[in-house]
PyMOL CGO cylinders between C-alpha atoms (Angstrom):
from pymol import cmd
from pymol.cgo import CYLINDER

trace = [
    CYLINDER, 170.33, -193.65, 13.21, 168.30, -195.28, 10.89, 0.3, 1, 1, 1, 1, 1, 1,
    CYLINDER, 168.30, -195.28, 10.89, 165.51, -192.68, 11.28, 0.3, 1, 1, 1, 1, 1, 1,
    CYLINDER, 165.51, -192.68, 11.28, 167.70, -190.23, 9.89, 0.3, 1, 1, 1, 1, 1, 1,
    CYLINDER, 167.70, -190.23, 9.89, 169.57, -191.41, 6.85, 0.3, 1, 1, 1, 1, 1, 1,
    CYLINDER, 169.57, -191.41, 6.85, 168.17, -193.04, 3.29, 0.3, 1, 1, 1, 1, 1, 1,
    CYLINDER, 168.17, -193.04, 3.29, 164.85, -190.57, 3.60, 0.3, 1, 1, 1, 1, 1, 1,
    CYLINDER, 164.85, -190.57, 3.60, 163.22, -189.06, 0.80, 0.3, 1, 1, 1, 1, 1, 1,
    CYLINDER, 163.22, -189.06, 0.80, 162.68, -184.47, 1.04, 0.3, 1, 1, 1, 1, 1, 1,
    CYLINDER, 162.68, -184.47, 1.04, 158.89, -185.49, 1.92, 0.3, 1, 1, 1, 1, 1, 1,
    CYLINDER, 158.89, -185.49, 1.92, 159.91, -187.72, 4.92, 0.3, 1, 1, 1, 1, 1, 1,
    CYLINDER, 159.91, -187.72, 4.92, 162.25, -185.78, 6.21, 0.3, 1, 1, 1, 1, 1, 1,
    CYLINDER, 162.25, -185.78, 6.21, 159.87, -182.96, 6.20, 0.3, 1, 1, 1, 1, 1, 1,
    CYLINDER, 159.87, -182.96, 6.20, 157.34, -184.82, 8.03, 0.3, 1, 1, 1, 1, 1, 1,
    CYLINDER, 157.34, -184.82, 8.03, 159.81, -185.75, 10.86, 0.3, 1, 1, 1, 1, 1, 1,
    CYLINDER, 159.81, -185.75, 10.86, 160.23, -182.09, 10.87, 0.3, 1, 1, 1, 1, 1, 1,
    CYLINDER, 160.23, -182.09, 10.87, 156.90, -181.10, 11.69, 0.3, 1, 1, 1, 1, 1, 1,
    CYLINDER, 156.90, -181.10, 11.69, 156.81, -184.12, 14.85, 0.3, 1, 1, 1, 1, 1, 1,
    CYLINDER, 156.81, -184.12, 14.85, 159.52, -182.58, 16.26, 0.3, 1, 1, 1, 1, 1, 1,
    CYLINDER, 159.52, -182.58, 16.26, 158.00, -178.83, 15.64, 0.3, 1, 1, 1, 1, 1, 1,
    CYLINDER, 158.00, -178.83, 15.64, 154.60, -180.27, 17.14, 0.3, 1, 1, 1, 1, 1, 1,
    CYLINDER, 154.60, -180.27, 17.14, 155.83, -181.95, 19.83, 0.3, 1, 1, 1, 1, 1, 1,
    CYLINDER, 155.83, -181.95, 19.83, 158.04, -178.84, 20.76, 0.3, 1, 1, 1, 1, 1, 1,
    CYLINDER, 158.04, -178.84, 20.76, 155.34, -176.60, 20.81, 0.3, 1, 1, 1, 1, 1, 1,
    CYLINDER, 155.34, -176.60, 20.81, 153.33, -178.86, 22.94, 0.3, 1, 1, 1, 1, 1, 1,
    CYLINDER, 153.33, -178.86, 22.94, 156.44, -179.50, 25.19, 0.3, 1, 1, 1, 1, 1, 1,
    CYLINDER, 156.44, -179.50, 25.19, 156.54, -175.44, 25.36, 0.3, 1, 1, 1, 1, 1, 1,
    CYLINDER, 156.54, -175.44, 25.36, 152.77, -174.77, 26.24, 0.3, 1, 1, 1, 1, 1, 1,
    CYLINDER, 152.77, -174.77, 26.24, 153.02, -177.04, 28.88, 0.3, 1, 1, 1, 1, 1, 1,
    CYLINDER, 153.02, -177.04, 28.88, 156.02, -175.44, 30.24, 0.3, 1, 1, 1, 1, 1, 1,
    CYLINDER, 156.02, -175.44, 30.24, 154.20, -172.20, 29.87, 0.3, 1, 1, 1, 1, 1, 1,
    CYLINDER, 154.20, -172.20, 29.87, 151.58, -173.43, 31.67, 0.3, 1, 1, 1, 1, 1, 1,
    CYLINDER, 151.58, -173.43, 31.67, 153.49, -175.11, 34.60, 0.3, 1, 1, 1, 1, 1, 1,
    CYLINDER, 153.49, -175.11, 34.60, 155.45, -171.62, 34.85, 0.3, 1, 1, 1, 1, 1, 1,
    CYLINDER, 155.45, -171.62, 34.85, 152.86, -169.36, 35.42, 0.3, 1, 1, 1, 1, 1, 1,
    CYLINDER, 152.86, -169.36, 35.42, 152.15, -168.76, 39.03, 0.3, 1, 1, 1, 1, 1, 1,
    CYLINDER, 152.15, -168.76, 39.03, 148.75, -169.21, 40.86, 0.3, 1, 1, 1, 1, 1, 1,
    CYLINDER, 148.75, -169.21, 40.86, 147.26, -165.84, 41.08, 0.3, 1, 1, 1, 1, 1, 1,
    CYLINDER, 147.26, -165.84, 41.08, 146.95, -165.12, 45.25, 0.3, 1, 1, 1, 1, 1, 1,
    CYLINDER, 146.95, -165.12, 45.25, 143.77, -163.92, 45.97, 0.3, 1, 1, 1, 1, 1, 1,
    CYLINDER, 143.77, -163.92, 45.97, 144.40, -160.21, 47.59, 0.3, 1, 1, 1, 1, 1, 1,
    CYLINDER, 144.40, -160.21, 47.59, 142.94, -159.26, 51.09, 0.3, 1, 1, 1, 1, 1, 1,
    CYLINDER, 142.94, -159.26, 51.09, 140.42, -156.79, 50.56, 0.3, 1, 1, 1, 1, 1, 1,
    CYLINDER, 140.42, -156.79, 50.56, 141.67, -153.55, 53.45, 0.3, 1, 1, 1, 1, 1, 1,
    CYLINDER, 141.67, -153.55, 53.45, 139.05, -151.78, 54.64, 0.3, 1, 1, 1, 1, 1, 1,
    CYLINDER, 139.05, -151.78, 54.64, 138.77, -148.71, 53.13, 0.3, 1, 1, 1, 1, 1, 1,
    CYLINDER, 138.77, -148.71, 53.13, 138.73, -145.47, 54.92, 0.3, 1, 1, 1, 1, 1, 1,
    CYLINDER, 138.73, -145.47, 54.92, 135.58, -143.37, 54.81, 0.3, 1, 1, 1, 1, 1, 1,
    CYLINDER, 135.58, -143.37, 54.81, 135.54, -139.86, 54.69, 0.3, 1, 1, 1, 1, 1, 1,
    CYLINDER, 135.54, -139.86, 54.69, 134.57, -138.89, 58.12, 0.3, 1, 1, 1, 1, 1, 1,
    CYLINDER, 134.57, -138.89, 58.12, 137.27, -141.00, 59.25, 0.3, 1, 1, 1, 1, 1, 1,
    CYLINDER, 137.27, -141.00, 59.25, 139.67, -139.03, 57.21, 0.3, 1, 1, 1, 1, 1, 1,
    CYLINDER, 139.67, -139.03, 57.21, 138.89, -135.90, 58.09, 0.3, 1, 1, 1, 1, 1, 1,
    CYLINDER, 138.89, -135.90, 58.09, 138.48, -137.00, 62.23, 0.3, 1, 1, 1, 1, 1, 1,
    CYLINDER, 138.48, -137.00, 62.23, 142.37, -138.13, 61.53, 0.3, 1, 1, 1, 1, 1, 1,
    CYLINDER, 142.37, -138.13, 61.53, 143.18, -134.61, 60.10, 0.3, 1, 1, 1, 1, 1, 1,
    CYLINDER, 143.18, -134.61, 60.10, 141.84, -133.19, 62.82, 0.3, 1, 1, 1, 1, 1, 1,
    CYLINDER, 141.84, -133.19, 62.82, 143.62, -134.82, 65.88, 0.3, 1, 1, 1, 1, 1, 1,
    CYLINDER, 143.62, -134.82, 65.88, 146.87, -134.41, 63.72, 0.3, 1, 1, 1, 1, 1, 1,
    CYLINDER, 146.87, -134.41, 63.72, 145.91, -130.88, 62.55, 0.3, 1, 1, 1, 1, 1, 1,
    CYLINDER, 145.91, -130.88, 62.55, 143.71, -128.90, 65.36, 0.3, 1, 1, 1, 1, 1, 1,
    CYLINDER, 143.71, -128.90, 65.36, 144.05, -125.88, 63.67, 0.3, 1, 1, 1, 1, 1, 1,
    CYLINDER, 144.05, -125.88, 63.67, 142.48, -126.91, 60.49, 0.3, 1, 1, 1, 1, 1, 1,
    CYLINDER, 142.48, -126.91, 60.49, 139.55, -128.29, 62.53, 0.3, 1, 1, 1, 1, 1, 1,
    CYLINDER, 139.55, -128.29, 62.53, 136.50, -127.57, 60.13, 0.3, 1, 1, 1, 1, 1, 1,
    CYLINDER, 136.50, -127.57, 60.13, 138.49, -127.12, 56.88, 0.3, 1, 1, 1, 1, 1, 1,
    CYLINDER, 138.49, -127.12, 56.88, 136.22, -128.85, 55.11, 0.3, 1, 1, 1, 1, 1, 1,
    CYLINDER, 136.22, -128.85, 55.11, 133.14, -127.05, 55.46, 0.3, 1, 1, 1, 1, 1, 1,
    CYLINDER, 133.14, -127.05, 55.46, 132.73, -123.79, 53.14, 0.3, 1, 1, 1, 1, 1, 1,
    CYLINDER, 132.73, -123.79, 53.14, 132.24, -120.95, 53.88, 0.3, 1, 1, 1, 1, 1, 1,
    CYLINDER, 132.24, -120.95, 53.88, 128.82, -120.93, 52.39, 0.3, 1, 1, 1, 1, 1, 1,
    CYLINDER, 128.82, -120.93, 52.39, 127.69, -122.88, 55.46, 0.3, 1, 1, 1, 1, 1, 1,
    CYLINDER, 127.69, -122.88, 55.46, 129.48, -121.04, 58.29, 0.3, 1, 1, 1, 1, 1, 1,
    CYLINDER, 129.48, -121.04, 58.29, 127.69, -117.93, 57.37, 0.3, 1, 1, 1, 1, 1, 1,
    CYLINDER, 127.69, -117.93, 57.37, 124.10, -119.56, 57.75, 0.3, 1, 1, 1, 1, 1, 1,
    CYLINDER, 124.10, -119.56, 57.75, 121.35, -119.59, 56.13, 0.3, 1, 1, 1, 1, 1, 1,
    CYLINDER, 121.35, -119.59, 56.13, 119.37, -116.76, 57.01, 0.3, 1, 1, 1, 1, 1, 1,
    CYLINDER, 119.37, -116.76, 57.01, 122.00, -114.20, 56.00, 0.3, 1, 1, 1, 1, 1, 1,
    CYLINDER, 122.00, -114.20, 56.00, 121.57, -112.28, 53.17, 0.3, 1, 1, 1, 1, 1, 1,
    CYLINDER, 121.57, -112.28, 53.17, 124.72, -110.34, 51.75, 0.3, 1, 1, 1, 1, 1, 1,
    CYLINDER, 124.72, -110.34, 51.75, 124.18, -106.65, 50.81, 0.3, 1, 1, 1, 1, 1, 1,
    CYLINDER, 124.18, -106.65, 50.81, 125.75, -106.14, 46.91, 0.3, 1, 1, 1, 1, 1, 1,
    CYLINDER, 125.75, -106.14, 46.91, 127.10, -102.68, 46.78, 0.3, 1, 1, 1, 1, 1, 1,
]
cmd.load_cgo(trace, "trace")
């Protein structure tokens, strides 16, 4: 106990900051030892639109060509009269 008792303020002080130091350190490296390894995700293949919509067809038949507009059922050629 020798390290504690007959110290002057300024020894005492700089026992103080070892033991902050060396606490810190002792709490990074925890920090560091905690932290899991990130996992590297498996990239899915991502759907592509026609896919999508071939899906919503076989579950949906009477949706089948939803996604067109209207614009291109009529056809090109047509030509609406504006009354």
């Amino acid at each position: 106990m020798q390290i504690l008792f007959n110290k002057t303020i300024d020894q005492c002080r700089i026992i103080g900051a070892r033991g902050g130091r060396a606490r810190v350190r002792n709490r990074r490296m925890r920090r560091l030892q905690a932290t899991p390894k990130t996992a590297e995700v498996p990239v899915s293949r991502l759907e592509t639109a026609a896919e999508a919509i071939a899906l919503l067809d076989r579950q949906f038949p009477w949706l089948v060509g939803a996604e067109m507009s209207r614009r291109s059922q009529r056809g090109i050629g047509e030509v609406r009269a504006v009354l």
